[in-house]
C-alpha positions as CSV (number, residue, x, y, z in Angstrom):
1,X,-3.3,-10.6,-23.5
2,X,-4.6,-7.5,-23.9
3,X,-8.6,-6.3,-23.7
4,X,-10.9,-3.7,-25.1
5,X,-10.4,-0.1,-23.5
6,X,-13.1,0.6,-20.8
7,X,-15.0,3.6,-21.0
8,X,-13.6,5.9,-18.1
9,X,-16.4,8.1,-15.8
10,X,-15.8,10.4,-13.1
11,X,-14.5,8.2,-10.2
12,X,-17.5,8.8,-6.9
13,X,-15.3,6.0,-5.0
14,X,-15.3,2.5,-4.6
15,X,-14.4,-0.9,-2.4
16,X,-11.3,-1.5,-1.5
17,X,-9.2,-5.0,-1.5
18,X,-6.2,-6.3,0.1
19,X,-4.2,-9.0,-0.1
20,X,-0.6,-10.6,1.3
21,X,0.1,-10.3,4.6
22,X,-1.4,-8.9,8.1
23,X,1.4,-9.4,10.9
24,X,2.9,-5.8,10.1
25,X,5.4,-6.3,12.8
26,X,6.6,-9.2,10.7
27,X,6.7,-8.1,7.6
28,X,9.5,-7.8,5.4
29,X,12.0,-9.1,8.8
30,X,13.5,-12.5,8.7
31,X,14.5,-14.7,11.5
32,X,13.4,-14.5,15.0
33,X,11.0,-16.8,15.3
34,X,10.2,-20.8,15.6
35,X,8.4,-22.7,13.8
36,X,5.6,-23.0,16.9
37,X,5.5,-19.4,16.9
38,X,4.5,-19.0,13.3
39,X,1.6,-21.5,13.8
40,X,0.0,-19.6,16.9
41,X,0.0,-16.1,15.2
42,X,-1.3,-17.5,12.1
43,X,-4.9,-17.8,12.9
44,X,-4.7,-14.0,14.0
45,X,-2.5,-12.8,11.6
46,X,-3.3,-14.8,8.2
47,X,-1.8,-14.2,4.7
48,X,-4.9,-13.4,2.8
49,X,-4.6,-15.1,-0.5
50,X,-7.2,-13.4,-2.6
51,X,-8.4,-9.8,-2.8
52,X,-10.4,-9.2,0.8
53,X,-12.7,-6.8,1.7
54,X,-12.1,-5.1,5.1
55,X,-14.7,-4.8,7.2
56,X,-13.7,-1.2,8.4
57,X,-15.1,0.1,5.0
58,X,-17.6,-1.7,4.5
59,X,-20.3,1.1,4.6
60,X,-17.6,4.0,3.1
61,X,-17.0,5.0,-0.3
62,X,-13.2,4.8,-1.0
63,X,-11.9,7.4,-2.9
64,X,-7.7,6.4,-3.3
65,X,-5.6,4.1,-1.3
66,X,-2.0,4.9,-0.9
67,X,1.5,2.9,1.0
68,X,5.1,2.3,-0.7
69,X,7.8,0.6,-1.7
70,X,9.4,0.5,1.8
71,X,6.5,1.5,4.2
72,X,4.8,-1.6,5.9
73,X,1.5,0.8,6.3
74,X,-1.4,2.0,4.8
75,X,-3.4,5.1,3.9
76,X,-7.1,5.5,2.7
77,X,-9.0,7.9,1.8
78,X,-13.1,8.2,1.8
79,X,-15.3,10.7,-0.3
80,X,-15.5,12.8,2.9
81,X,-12.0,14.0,2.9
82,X,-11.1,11.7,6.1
83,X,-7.6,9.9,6.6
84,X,-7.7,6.5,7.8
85,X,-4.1,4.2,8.4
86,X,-3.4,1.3,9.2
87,X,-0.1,-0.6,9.7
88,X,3.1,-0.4,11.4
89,X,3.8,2.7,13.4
90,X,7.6,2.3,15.5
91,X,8.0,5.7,14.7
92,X,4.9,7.3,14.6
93,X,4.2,7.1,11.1
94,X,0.4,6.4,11.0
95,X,-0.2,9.8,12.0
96,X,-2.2,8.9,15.8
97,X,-0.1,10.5,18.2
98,X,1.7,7.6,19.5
99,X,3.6,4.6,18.7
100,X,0.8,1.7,18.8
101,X,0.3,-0.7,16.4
102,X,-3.1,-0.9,14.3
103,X,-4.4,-3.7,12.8
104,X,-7.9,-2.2,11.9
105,X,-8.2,1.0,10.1
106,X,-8.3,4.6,11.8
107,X,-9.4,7.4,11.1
108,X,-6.1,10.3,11.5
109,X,-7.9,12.6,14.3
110,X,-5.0,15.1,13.4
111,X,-5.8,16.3,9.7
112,X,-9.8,16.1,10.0
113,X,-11.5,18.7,8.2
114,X,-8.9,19.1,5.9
115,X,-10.4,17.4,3.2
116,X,-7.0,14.9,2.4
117,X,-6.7,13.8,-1.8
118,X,-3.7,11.9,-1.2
119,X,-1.2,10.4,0.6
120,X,2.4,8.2,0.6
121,X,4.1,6.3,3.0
122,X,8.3,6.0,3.6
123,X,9.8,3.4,6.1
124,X,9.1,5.7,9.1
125,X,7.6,8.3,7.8
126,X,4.1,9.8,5.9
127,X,2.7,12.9,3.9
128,X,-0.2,13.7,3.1
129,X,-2.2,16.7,0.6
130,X,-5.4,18.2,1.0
131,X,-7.8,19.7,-1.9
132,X,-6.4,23.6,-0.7
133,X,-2.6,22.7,-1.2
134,X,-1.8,22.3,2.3
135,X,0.4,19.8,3.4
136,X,1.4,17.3,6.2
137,X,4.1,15.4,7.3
138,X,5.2,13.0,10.1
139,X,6.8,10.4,11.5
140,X,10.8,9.9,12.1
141,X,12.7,13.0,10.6
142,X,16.4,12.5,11.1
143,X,17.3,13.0,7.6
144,X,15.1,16.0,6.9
145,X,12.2,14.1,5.7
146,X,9.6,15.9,6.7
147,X,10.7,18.8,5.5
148,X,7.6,21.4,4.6
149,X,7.6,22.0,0.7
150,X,4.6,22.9,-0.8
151,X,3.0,19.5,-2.5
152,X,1.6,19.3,-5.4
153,X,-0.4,16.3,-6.8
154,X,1.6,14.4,-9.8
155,X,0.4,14.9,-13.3
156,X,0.8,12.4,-16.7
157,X,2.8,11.2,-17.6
158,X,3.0,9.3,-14.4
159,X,5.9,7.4,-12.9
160,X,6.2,5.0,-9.6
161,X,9.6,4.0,-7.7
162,X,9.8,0.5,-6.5
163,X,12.3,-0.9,-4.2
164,X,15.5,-0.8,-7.3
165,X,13.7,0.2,-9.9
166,X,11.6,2.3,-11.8
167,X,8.7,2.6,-13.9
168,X,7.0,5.3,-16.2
169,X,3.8,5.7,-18.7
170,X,5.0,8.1,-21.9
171,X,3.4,8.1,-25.8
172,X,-0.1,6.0,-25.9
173,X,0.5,4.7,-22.5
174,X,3.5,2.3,-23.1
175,X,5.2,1.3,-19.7
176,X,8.7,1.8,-19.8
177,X,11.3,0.1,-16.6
178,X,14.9,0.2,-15.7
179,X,17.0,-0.3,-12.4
180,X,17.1,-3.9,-10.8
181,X,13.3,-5.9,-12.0
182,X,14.2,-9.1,-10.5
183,X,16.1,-10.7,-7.6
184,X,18.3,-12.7,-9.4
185,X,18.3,-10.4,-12.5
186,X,21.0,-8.2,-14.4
187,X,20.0,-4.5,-13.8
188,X,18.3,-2.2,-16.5
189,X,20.2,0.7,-17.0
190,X,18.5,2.2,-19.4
191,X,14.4,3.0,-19.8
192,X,13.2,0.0,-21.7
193,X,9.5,-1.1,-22.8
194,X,7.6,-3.6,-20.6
195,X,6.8,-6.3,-23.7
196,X,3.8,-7.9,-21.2
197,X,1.9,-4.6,-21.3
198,X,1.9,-3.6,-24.4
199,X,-1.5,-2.9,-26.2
200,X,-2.9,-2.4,-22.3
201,X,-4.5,1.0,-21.0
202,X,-2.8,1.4,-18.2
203,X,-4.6,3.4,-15.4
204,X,-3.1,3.1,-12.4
205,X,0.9,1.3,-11.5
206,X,2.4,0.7,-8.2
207,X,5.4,-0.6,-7.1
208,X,6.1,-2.9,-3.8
209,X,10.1,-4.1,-2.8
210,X,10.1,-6.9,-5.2
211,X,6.4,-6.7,-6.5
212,X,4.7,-4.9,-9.1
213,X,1.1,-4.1,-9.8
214,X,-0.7,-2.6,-13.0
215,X,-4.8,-1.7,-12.9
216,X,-5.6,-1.7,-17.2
217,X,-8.6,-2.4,-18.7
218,X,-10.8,-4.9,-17.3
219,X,-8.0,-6.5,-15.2
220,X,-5.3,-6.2,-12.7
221,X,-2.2,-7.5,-13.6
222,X,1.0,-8.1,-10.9
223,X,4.0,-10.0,-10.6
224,X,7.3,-9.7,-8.5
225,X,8.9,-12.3,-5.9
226,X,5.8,-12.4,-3.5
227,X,6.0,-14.3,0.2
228,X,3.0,-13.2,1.9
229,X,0.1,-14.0,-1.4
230,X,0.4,-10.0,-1.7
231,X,-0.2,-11.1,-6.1
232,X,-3.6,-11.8,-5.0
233,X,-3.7,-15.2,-7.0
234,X,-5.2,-17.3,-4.4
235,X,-3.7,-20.5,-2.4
236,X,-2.1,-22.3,-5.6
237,X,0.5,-19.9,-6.8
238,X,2.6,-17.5,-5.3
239,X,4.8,-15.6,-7.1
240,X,4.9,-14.6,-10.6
241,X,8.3,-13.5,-13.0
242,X,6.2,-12.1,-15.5
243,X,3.3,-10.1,-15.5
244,X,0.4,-12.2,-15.2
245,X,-3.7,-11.6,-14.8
246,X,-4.6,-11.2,-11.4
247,X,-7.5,-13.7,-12.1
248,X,-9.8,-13.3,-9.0
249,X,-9.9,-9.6,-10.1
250,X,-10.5,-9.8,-13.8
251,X,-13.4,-8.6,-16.1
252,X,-14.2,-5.4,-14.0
253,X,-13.0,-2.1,-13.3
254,X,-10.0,-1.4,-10.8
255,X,-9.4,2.1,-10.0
256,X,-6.1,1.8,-8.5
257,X,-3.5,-0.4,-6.8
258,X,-1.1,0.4,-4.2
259,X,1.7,-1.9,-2.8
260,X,3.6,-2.1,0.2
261,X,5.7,-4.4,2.3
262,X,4.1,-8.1,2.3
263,X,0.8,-6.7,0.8
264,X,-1.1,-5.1,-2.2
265,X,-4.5,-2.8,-2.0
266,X,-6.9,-2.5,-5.1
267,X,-9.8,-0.2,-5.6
268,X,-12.4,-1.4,-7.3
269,X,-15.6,-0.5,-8.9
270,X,-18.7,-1.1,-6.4
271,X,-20.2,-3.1,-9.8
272,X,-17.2,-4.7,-9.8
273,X,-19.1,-8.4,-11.1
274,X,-15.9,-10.4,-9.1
275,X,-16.7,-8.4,-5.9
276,X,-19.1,-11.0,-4.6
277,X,-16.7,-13.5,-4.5
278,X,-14.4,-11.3,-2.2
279,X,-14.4,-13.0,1.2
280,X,-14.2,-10.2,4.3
281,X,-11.6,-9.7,7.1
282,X,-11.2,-7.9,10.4
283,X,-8.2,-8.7,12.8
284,X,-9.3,-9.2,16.4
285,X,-6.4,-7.5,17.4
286,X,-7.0,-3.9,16.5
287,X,-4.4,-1.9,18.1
288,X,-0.9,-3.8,20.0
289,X,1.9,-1.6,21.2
290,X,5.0,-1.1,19.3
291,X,8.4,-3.4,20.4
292,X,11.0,-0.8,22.1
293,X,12.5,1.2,19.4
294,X,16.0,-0.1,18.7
295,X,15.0,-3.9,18.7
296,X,12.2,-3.7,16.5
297,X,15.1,-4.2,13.6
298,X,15.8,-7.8,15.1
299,X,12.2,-9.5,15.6
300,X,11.9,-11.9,18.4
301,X,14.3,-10.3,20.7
302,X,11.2,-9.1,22.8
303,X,10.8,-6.1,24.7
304,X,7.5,-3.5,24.6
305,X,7.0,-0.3,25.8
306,X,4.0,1.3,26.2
307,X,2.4,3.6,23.9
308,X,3.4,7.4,24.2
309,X,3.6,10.6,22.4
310,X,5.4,10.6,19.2
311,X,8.6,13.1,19.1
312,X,8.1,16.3,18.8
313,X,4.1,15.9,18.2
314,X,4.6,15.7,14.3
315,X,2.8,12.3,14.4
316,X,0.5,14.0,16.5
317,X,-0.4,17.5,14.9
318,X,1.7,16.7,11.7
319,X,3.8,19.8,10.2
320,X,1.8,22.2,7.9
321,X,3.1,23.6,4.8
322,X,3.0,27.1,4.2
């Protein structure tokens, strides 16, 4: 399964891809809706099935992508040091200031000029690092989460949390798991080598609730229990046990995946030779206002409220480390 290591250069940014779903108000919440319902919001909120270009970037260089295991939104970063998120944002966790939805990409007015190199996403809350060792955080921080430690980007070997388990790179790359791997599986309670990956170069690994992706070589490898086409394999499978070639994205060069709630983000080489094939998407909805905080937990009960500033400004301003 394996292929020839890939010469590595210096990384000047590239394209980004998603795939899985885009009704972030949705995702990852059951029940609450009829059957009608689902067909009128799926025109404007598809599952995109294949690795998609979005249009937002079509003209930017993408320098890393970021989200997580439990966070249903999404952070980029272009080679100019801007933040832009996307996603859902009850509690102010997209860093804008208020509680709005946004469907499209946005720049983070609050953190501009502070040239960001990274970023993760929690349930309701973010952080982000910038080249001088500042940091930022925002978003709900009832447990402390936000607290301001100085942040300091991770070094090899490298390691990634999913939603119950957890994965690590040690000697010549080898991936190594424990914790709960599947939905219906026994739990790993000890580190234990991922067979499926041996002999691959791993670059880049990211974790979603129940889905896993790997960038290595000249292909993109994923698997997990999927429901929104966040594998990327296109209209004819959905989910995956094992790890399996991510075939729409193999034979080129993948900088990095990211996963999050109902959806997966790879960063790809602008020679990627598969990027042609990559069809492009823009919702026509680019920002909505949150559902009342409180009955956002239970979809369908109803109820908005209109967009407003986010407690105590940290989604606004966001708190700087010192």
């Amino acid at each position: 399964m394996a292929a020839a290591a890939v010469e590595q250069k210096p990384w000047e940014g590239g394209v980004l891809l998603v795939c899985g779903g885009t009704d972030f108000a949705q995702l990852g919440r059951t029940g609450g809706k009829t059957k009608k319902e689902d067909l009128d919001k799926e025109s404007a909120y598809p599952n995109l099935l294949r690795p998609t270009r979005l249009k937002t970037f079509s003209e930017i260089k993408v320098m890393w992508c970021a989200s997580g295991p439990a966070a249903c939104h999404c952070f980029v970063g272009d080679n100019a040091g801007n933040l832009w998120s996307w996603g859902r944002n009850e509690k102010g966790q997209l860093g804008h200031g208020d509680f709005c939805q946004r469907n499209v990409p946005a720049k983070v007015a609050a953190v501009q000029g502070s040239f960001v190199i990274g970023a993760s996403g929690g349930r309701n809350h973010s952080a982000c690092v910038c080249e001088d060792g500042s940091s930022y955080a925002w978003g709900i921080n009832q447990h402390g989460q936000c607290g301001t430690g100085q942040v300091k980007p991770a070094k090899p070997p490298s390691k990634e949390a999913g939603g119950t388990s957890s994965f690590c790179t040690g000697v010549a790359g080898q991936v190594h798991c424990w914790g709960k791997l599947k939905v219906n599986g026994d739990n790993q309670m000890y580190p234990a080598a991922v067979n499926d990956l041996v002999g691959w170069n791993v670059r880049s690994f990211a974790c979603g609730p129940a889905t896993f992706g790997v960038a290595a070589d000249t292909a993109v490898i994923t698997w997990g229990a999927a429901t929104n086409g966040e594998l990327g394999f296109g209209p004819n499978k959905k989910s995956s046990a094992n790890p399996a070639k991510c075939e729409p994205l193999d034979g080129g060069y993948t900088h990095q995946v990211a996963c999050g709630i109902g959806f997966t983000m790879f960063l790809v080489d602008p020679a990627h030779p598969r990027l042609a094939e990559a069809p492009e998407w823009e919702s026509a909805i680019p920002v909505e206002e949150a559902p009342v905080p409180g009955e956002a937990a239970g979809p369908g009960k109803g109820g908005k409220r209109k967009a407003g500033e986010a407690a105590g400004g940290a989604a606004a301003k966001g708190k700087k480390a010192k």
